[in-house]
C-alpha positions, 0 to 999 in steps of 0.5 A: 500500500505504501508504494501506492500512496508514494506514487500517488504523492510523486504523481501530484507533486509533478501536478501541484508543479506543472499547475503551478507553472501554468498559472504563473505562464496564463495571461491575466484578466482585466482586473490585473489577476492571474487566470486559474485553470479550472481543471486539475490532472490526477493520476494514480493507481487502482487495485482490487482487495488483493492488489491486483490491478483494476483495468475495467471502468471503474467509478471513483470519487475525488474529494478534497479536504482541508485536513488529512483525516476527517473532516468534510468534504471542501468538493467531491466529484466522481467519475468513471476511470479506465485504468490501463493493464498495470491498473494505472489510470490519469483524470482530469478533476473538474471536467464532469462540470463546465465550470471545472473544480472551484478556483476558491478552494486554492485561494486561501493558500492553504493545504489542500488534501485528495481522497480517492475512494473506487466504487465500494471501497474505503477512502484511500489514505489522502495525499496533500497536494503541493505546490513548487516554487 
């Protein structure tokens, strides 16, 4: 399971970076603000009780927290996930509605926590989302 969790956190240290690096390259508004995309890219690794890798159309609920346990939910959203043959699969947050994920939830600059919960199973451990310089 720690593999799981370790690459889950290096898979959105690389998003937290490259939405990072988006943000500061998009032009701003007529206010002077900077534009913040609405969508989030999120990949990981989905496995049945065994571990064994998931590769059927799964769905799976992605909520995001402001604490790493507990707690409720700041925004949920589910969708169904096609993991490929190793169990791996990558979505994009926010694409099931038109308005995307909140811009909001990221404004206050505080930790921002993903759950990850497949279709009658438990959450998995959250992982906190993270921004690079």
């Amino acid at each position: 399971m720690s593999r799981i969790v370790q690459f889950a956190s290096s898979c959105l240290l690389l998003l937290a970076s490259t939405v990072s690096l988006f943000a500061q390259q998009q032009p701003t508004g007529a206010s002077g603000s900077a534009i913040v995309p609405t969508l989030v890219n999120s990949s990981g690794v989905l496995t049945d009780v065994n571990g064994k890798p998931l590769t059927g159309i799964v769905g799976v609920t992605f909520s995001l927290y402001s604490e790493e346990q507990g707690g409720v939910p700041l925004w949920v959203e589910t969708q169904n996930v096609q993991p490929n043959k190793t169990g791996h699969y990558s979505v994009m947050l926010g694409s099931t509605t038109s308005q995307g994920s909140p811009a909001e939830l990221f404004a206050s600059g505080e930790a921002r926590w993903l759950g990850v919960q497949r279709q009658g199973q438990p959450e998995q451990p959250r992982v906190m989302l993270q921004s690079v310089p």
